[in-house]
C-alpha positions as CSV (number, residue, x, y, z in Angstrom):
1,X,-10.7,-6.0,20.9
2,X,-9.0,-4.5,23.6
3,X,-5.5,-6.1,23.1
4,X,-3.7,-6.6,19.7
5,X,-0.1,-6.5,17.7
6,X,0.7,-3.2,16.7
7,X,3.1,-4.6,13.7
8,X,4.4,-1.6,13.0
9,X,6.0,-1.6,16.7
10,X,6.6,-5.1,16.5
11,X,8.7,-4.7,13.2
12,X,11.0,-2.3,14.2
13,X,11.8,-3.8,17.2
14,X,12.3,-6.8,15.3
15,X,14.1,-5.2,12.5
16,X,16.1,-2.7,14.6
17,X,14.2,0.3,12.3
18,X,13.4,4.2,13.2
19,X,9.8,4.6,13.4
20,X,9.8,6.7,10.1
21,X,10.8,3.3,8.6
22,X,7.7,1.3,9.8
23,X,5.3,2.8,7.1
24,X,3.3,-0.2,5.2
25,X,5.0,0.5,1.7
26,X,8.3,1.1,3.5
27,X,7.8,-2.3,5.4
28,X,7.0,-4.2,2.2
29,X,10.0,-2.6,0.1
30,X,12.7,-3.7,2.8
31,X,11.5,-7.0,2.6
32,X,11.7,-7.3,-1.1
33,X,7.6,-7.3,-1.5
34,X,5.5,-5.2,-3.8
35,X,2.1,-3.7,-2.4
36,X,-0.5,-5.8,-3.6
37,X,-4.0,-4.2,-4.4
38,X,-5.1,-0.5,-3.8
39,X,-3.8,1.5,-1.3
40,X,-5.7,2.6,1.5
41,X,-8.5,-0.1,0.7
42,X,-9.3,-2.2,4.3
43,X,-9.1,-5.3,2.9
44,X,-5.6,-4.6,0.6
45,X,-3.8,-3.2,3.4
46,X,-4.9,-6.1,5.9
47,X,-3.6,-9.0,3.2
48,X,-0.5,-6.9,3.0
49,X,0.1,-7.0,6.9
50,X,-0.5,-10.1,7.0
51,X,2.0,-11.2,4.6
52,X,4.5,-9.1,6.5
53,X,3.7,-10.9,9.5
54,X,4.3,-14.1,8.0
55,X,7.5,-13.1,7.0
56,X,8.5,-11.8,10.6
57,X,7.5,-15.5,11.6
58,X,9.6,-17.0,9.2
59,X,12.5,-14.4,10.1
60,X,12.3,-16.3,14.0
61,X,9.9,-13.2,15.2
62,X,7.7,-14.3,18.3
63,X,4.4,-12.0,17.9
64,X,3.1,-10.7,21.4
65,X,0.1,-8.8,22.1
66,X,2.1,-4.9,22.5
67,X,-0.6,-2.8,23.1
68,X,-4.0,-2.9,24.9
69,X,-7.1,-0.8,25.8
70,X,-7.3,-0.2,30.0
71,X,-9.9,2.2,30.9
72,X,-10.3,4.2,27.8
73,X,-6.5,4.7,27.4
74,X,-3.9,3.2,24.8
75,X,-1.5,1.7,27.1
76,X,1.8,-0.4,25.2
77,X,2.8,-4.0,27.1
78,X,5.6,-4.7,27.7
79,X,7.9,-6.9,25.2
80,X,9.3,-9.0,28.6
81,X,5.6,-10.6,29.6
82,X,4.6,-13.6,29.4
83,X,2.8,-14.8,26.2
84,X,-0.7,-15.1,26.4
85,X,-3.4,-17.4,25.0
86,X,-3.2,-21.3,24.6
87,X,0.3,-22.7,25.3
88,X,2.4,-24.2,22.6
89,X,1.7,-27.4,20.6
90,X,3.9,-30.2,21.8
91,X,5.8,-32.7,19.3
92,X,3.8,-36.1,19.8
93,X,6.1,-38.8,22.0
94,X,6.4,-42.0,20.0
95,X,6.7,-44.9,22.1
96,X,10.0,-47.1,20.9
């Protein structure tokens, strides 16, 4: 992967949240969530992200890619480009 969500970045810029505040227990307390599983296990932590990230969708967030490999280097993108991948599903046109 050379470009993902860092959804620590993208949470407090969403939430409006110091950095000190973007830890995964932290995350999950402000949003009224318990840590499922056991801590520092892979698979535990992933589930947990991801049911912070489904609440950030549900909150209005829009997810964009934030940070990105480029010749060996951690380089963050910028919040203001365009979104990338497939473009957005359309509501189907009824004919009257």
């Amino acid at each position: 992967a050379k470009k993902w969500i860092n959804i620590r970045k993208s949470y407090g810029n969403f939430y409006k949240v110091p950095r000190k505040q973007t830890k995964l227990t932290i995350m999950l307390e402000n949003l009224g969530m318990n840590y499922h599983g056991r801590p520092h296990s892979g698979l535990d932590d992933s589930k947990n992200i991801a049911r912070i990230a489904i609440r950030m969708l549900q909150d209005g967030c829009e997810l964009r890619v934030n940070e990105k490999m480029h010749a060996g280097q951690l380089m963050t993108v910028s919040s203001s480009a365009p979104l990338e991948g497939a473009p957005a599903p359309q509501m189907p046109r009824y004919r009257n």
